[in-house]
C-alpha positions as CSV (number, residue, x, y, z in Angstrom):
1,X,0.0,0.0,0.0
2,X,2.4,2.7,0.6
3,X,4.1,2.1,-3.0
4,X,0.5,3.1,-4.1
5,X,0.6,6.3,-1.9
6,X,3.9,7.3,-3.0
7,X,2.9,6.8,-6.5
8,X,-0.2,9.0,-5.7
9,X,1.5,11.7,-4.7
10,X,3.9,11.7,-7.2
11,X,0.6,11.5,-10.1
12,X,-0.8,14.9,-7.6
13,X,2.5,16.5,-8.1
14,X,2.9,15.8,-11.6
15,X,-0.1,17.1,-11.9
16,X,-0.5,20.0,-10.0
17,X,2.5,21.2,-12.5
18,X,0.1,20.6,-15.7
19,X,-3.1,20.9,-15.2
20,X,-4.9,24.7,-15.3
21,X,-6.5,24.9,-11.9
22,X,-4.8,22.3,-9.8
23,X,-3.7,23.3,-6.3
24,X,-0.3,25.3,-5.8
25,X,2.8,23.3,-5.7
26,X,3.4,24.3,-2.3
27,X,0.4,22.0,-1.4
28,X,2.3,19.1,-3.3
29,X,3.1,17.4,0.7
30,X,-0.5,17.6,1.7
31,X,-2.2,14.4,0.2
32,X,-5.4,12.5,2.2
33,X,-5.9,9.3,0.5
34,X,-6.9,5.8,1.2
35,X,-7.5,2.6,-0.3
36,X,-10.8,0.2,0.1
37,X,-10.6,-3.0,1.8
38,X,-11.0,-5.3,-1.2
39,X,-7.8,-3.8,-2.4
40,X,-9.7,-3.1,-5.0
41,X,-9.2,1.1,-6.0
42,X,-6.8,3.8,-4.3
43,X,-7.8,7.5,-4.2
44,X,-7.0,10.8,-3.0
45,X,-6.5,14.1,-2.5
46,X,-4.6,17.4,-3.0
47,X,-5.7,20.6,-1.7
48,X,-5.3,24.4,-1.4
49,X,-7.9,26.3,0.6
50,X,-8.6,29.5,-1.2
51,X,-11.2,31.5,1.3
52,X,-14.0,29.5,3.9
53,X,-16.2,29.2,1.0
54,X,-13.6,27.7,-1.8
55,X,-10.9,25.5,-2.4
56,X,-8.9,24.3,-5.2
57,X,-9.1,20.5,-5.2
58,X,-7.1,17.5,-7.3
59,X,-8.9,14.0,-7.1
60,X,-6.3,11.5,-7.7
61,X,-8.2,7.7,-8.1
62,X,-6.2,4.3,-9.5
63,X,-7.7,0.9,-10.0
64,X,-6.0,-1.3,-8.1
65,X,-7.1,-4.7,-9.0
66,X,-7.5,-7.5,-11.3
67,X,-11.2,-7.8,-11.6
68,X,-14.3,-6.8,-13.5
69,X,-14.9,-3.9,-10.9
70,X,-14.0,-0.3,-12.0
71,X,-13.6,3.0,-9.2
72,X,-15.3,5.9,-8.3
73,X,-13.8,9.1,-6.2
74,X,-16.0,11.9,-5.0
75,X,-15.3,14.8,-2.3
76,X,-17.5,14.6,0.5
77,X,-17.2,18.1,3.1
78,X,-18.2,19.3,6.3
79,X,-20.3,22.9,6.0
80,X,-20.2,26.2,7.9
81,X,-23.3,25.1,9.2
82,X,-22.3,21.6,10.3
83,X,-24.0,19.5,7.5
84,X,-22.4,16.9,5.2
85,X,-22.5,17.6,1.1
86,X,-21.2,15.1,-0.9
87,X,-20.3,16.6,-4.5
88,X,-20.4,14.3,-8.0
89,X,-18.7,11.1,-9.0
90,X,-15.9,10.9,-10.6
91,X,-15.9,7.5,-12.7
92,X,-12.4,5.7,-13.9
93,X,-13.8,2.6,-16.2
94,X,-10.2,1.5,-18.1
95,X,-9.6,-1.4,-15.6
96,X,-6.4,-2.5,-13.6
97,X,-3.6,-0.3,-13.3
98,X,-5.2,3.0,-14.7
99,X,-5.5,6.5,-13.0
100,X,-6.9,9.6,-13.7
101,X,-6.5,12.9,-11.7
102,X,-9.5,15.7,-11.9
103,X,-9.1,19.4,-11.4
104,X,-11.3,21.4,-9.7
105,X,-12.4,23.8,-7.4
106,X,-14.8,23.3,-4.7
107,X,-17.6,25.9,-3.1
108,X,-20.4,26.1,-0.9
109,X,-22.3,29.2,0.4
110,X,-22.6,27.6,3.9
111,X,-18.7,27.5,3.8
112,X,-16.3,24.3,3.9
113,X,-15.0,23.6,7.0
114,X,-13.2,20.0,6.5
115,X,-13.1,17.8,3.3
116,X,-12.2,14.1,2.4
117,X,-12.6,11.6,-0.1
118,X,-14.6,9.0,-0.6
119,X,-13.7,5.9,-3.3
120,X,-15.6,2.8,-3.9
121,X,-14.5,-0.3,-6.1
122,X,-17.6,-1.1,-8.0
123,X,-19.2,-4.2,-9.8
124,X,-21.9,-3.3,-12.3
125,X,-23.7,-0.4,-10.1
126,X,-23.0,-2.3,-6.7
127,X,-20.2,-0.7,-4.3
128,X,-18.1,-3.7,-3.6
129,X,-15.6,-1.7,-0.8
130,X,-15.7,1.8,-0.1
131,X,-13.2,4.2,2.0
132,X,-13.1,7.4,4.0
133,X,-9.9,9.7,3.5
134,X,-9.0,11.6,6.8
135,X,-9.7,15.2,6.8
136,X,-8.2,18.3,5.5
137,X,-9.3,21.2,7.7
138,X,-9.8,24.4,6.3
139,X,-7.7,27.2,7.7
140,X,-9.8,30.3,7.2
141,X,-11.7,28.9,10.2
């Protein structure tokens, strides 16, 4: 597992060099990832907080296993107000071994005061495994 992490962060670096929009290379240490229990798909992220309402977000996601299964990755936050959003999937269907990063950045009008990622290993619409990143904490609070 931790071969996958450091291969993780190096695909966030990478890619926080390349891609318009991707957090600041200064964020390149801060990575929250995790890897479902099946051992089935690996995801994370990379972060910059821009203000208590924004962020600039990389999903990083890798399918990790052999099987018929492909992976998900959404961001899931914490509010201003205390309520859970959970923002859209992010779907990687090219099988074992592939990865894909998406660039973003994240808002709410309630403010964000803690995000994660969630990533599932799926078998035709049925989460197999599904895992929790820890928590980024926004600083602006």
């Amino acid at each position: 597992m931790r071969r996958i992490s450091v291969a993780l962060l190096t695909a966030a670096a990478t890619a926080g060099l390349v891609l318009t929009g991707a957090p600041s290379s200064s964020a390149a240490a801060q990575l929250k990832s995790c890897s479902t229990s099946d051992g089935g798909a690996t995801g994370g992220m990379q972060w910059d907080w821009n203000s208590k309402k924004s962020m600039d977000v990389a999903l990083i996601l890798a399918d990790t296993d052999a099987d018929s299964n492909w992976v998900r990755i959404r961001l899931d936050i914490t509010t201003g107000q205390g309520d859970r959003y959970t923002y859209k999937w992010h779907e990687l269907r090219d099988g074992n071994g592939s990865n894909k990063t998406w660039t973003t950045t994240a808002t709410h009008d309630d403010g964000i005061v803690s995000a994660r990622v969630q990533v599932e290993d799926v078998h035709g619409t049925s989460p197999q495994s599904t895992c929790y990143s820890g928590k980024a904490y926004n600083s602006y609070y």
